[in-house]
Structures are given as C-alpha cells and as structure tokens.
N, CA, C and O atoms as a DFTB+ gen file, in Angstrom:
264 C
 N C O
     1  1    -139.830     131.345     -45.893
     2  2    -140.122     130.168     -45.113
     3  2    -141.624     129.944     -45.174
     4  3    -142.479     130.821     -45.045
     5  1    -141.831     128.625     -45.393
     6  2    -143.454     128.448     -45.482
     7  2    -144.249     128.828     -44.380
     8  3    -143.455     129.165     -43.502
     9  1    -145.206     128.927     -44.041
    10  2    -146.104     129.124     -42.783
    11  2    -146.209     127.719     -41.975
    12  3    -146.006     127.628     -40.764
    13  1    -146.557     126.641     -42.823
    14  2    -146.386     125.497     -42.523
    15  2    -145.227     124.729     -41.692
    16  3    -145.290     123.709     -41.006
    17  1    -144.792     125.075     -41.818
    18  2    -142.642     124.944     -41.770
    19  2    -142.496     125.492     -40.546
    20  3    -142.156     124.858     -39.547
    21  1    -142.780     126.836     -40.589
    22  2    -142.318     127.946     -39.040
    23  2    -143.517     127.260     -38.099
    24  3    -143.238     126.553     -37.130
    25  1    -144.657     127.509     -38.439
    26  2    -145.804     126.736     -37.777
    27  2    -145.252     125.668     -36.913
    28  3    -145.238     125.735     -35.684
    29  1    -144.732     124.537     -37.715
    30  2    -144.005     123.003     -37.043
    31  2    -143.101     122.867     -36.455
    32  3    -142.819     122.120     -35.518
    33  1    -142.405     123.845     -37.163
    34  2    -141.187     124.224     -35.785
    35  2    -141.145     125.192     -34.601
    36  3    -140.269     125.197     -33.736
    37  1    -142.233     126.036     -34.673
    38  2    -142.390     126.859     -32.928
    39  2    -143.121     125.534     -32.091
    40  3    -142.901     125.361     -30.892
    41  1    -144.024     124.624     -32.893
    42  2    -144.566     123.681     -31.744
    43  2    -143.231     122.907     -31.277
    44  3    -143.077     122.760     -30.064
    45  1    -142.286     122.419     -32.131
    46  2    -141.617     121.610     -31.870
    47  2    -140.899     122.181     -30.391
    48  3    -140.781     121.571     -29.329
    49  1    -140.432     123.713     -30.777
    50  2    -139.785     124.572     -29.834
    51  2    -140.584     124.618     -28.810
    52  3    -140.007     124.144     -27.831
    53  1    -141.751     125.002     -28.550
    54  2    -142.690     124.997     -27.450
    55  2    -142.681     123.326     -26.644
    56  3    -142.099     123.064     -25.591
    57  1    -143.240     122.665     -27.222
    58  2    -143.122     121.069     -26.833
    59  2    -141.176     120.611     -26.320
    60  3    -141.004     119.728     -25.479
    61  1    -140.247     121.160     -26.798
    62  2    -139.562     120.533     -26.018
    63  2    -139.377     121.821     -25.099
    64  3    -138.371     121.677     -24.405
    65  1    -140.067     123.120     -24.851
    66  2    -139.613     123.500     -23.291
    67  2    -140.353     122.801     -22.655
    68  3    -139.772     122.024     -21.897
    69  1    -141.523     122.759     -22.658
    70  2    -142.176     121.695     -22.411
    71  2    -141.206     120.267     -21.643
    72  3    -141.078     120.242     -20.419
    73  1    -140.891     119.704     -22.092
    74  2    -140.812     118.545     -21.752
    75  2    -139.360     119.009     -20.990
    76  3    -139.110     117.967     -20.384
    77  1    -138.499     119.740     -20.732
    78  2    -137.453     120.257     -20.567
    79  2    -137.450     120.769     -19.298
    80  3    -136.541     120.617     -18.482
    81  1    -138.934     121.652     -19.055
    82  2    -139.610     122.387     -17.459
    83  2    -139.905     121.082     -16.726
    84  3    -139.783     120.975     -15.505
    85  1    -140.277     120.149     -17.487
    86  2    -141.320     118.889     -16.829
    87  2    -140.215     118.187     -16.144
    88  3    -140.210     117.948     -14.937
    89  1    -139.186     117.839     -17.059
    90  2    -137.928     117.234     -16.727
    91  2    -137.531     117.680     -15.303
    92  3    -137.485     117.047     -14.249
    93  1    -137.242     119.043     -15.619
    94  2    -136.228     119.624     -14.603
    95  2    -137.135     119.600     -13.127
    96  3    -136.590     119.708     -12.028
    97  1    -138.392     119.464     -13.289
    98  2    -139.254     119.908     -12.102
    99  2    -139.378     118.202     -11.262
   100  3    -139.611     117.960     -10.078
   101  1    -139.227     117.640     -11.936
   102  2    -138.998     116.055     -11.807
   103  2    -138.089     114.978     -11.383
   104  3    -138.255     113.844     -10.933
   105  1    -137.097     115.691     -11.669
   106  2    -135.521     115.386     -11.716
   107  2    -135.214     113.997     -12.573
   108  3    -134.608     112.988     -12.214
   109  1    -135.939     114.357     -14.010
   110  2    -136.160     112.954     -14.844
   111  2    -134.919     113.729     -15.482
   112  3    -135.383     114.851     -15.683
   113  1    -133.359     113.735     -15.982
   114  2    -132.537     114.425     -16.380
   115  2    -132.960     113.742     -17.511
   116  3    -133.290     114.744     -18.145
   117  1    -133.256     112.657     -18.397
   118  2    -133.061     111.830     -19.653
   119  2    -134.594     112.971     -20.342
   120  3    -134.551     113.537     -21.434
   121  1    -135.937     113.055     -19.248
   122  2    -137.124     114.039     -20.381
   123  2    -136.168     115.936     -20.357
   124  3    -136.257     116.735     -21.289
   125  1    -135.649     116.097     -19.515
   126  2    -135.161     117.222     -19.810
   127  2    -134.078     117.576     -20.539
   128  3    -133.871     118.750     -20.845
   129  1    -133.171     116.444     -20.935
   130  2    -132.274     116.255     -22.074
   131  2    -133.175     116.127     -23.470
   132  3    -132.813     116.972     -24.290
   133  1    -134.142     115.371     -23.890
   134  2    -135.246     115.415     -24.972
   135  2    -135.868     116.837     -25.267
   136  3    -136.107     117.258     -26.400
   137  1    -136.085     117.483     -24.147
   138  2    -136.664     118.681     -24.546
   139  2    -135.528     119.553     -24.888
   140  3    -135.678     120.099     -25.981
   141  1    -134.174     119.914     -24.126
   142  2    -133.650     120.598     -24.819
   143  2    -133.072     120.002     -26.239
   144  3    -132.399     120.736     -26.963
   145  1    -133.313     118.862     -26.552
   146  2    -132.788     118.789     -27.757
   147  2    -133.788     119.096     -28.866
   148  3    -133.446     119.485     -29.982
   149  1    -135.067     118.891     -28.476
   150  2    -135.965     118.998     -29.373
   151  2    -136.106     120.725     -30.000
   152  3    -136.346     121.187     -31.115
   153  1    -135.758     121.472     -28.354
   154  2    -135.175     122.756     -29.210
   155  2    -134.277     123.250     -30.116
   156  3    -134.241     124.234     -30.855
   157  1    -133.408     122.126     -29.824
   158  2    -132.346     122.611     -30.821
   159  2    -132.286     122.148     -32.031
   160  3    -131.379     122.317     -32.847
   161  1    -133.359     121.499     -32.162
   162  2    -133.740     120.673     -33.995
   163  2    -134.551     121.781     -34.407
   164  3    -134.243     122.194     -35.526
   165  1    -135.579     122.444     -33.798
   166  2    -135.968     123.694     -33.924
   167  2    -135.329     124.866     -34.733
   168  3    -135.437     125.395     -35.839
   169  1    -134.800     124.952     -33.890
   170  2    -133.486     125.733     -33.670
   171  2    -132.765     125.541     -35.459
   172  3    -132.312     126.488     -36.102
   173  1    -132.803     124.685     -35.753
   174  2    -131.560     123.836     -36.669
   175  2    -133.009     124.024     -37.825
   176  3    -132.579     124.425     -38.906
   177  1    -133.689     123.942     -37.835
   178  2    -134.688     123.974     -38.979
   179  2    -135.021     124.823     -39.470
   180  3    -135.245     124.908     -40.678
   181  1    -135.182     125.986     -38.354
   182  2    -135.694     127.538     -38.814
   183  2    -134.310     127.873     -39.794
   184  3    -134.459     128.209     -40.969
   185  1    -132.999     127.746     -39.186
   186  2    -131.835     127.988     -39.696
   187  2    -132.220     127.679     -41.110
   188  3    -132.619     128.499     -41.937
   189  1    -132.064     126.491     -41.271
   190  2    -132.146     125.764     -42.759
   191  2    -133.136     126.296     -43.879
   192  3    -132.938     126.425     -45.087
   193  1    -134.292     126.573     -43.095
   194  2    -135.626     127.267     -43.706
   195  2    -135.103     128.455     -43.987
   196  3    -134.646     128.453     -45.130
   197  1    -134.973     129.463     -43.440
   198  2    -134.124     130.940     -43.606
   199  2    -132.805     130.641     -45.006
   200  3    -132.707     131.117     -46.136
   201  1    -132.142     129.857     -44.404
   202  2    -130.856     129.702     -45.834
   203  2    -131.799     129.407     -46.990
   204  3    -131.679     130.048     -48.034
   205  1    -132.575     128.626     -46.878
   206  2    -133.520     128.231     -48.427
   207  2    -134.141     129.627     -48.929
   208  3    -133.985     129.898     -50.119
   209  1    -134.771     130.449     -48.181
   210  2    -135.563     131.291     -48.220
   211  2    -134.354     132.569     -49.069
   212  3    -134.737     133.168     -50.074
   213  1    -133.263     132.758     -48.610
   214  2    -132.210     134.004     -48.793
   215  2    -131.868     133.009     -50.453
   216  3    -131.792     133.629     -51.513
   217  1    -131.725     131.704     -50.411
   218  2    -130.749     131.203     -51.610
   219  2    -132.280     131.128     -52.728
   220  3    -131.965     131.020     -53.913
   221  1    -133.522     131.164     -52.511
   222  2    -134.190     131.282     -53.433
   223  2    -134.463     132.989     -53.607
   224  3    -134.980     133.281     -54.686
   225  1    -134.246     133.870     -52.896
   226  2    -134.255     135.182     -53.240
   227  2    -135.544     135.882     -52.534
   228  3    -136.123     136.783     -53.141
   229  1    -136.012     135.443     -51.187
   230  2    -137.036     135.336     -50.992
   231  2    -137.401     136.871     -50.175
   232  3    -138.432     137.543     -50.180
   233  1    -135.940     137.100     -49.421
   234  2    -135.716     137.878     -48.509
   235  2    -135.015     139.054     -48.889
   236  3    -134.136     138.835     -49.722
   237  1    -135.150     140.336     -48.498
   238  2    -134.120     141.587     -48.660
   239  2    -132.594     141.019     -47.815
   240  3    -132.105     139.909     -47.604
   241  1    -132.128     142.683     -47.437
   242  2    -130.867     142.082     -46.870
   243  2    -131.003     142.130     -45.100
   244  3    -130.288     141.561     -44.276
   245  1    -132.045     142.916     -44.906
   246  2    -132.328     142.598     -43.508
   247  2    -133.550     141.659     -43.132
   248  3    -134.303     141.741     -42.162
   249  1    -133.536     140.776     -44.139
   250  2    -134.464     139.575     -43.520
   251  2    -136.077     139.582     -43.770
   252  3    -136.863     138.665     -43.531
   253  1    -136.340     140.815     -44.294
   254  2    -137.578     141.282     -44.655
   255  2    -138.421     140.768     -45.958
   256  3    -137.703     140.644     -46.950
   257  1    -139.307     140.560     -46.087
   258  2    -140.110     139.798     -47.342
   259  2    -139.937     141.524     -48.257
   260  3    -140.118     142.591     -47.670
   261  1    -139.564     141.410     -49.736
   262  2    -139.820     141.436     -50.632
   263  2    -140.741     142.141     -50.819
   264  3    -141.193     142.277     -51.956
C-alpha cells in the first residue's frame, strides 16, 4: 500500500470520527451519519489497497513487507 494512500485514508478515518463525536454531541443525527460513513469508505479503501498489495505480491502470508 502506498504511504500516500494509507496517509489519505487514516485522515479520512480520523475526520469522520470527527464529524461523528461532533454529531452525536449535537444531536445533528444527518453530521453523525457522514462521519460514520466516511469511516467506512476508509474502512473500504484500506481493504482494496491491501487486496492490490497481496495480488501484486507485495506482502508475505502474514501481511508483512517482503
């Protein structure tokens, strides 16, 4: 996984607890629905990044660089 890549997606992850704490402390349910979703695109990217990473050969079998 690039540095770049994991980099963009922990902010993404950070920014929607973010907006998710803000929500809930607020009782704005629509910013605390955004933040948890924004985690879960997170969430959904690292995934995708990791499958690229194993299908280009990047990784051992426990996840470890090479």
């Amino acid at each position: 996984m690039s540095a770049t890549n994991k980099l963009r997606n922990k902010l993404q992850r950070v920014s929607g607890r973010a907006k998710e704490s803000l929500g809930r402390a607020t009782g704005d349910r629509n910013l605390e629905s955004r933040g948890a979703a924004d985690q879960f695109k997170a969430d959904v990217k690292d995934i995708g990044e990791k499958a690229k990473d194993v299908i280009r050969g990047r990784h051992g079998r426990r996840g470890r660089r090479i």
